[in-house]
N, C-alpha and C positions, 0 to 999 in steps of 0.2 A: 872938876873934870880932870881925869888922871892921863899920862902922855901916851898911854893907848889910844884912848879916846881922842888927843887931840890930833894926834899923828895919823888915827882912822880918818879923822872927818877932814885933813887936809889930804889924805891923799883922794878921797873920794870924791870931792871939788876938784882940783886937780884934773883928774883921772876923765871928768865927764867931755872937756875938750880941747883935750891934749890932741897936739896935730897928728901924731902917729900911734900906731897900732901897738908897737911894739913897748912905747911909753903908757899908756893904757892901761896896757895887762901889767907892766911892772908896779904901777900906783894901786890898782886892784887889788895885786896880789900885797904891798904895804898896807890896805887896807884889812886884810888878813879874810881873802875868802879865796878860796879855792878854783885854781885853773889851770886847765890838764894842758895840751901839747898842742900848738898850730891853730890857736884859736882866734877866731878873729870878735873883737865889741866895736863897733861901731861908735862915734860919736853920737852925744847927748844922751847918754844911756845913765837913767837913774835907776840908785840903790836905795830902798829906803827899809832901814833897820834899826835896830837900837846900837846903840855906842858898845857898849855892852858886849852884844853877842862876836862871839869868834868863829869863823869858820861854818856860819849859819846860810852860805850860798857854794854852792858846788856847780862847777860846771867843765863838761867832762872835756875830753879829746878832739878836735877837729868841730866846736860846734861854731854856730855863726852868729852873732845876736849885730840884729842893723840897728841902724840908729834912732834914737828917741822911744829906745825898747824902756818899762819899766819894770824892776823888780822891786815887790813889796815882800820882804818878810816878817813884817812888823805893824802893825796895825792899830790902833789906840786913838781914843776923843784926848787924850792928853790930859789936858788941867777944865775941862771941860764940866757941869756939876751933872752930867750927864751919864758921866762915865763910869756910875756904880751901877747903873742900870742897862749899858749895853755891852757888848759881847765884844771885847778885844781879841787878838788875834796873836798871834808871834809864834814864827816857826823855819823850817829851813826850805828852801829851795834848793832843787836838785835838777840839776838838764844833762842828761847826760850824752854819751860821742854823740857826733854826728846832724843833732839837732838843731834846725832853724829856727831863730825868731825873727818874725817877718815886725818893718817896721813898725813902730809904735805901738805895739802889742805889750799888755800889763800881765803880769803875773801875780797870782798873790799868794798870800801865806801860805806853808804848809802843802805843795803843787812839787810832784815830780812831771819832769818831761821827758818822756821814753827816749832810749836812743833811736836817731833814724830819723826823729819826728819831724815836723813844719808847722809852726804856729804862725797863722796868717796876720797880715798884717792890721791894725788895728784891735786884734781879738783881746777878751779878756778871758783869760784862765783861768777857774774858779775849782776847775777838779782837774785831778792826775789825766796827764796824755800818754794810751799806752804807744810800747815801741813801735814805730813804721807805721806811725797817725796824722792825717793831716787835719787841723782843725781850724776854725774861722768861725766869725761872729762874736755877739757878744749877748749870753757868755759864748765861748766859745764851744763849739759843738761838733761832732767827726763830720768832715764832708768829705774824706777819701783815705789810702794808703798809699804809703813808698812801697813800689814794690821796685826792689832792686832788682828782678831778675829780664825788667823790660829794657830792650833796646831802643837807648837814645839817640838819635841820628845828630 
């Protein structure tokens, strides 16, 4: 295991409950993924990837991810003798501004989330959310829009 990898996978343990926000994003971004400006992760927020990949999770400006969110960009039976015969996965995650992930909500491989969007809490992700979508369920499925132009009282 070369000191990329060992320096990813510490900071990524680390990073899941570190008592602040601001320690968080910094062990995140040691772990070499991608995060824009005023973002906030939540505690117990899992990353599961390969050691490997660089910069395979993007996440943009002002998004929210609460706690016990997961993100998978990686997916594999492993050492499994199963694993010539089923469909691995591996790819990047992208959330871009604005967008929420509602607690404990999974993402998985190869899933953009539009800017704007709200992924309800518990949902599983399995296809692209376009921008200003709210989805929930599992899989997850559109139950509404942001519409920005409504007043919030």
């Amino acid at each position: 295991m070369g000191l990329h990898n060992i320096k990813k996978k510490v900071a990524k343990f680390l990073a899941a409950s570190f008592p602040s926000n601001k320690g968080r994003l910094g062990l995140y971004r040691i772990a070499s993924y991608y995060i824009g400006k005023d973002v906030y992760i939540g505690d117990r927020v899992t990353i599961i990837d390969r050691l490997s990949d660089k910069k395979n999770i993007s996440i943009g400006d002002r998004v929210s991810i609460s706690s016990g969110v997961t993100l998978i960009s990686s997916s594999s039976p492993n050492y499994s003798r199963i694993a010539p015969y089923v469909k691995t996965s591996h790819g990047r995650i992208d959330i871009g501004n604005d967008a929420w992930l509602g607690a404990g909500s999974i993402i998985l491989p190869n899933i953009s989330i539009g800017e704007g969007s709200v992924v309800g809490a518990g949902a599983v992700v399995t296809k692209d959310v376009a921008p200003f979508t709210i989805v929930a369920g599992v899989p997850a499925k559109k139950i509404g829009e942001v519409d920005m132009n409504e007043n919030i009282a």
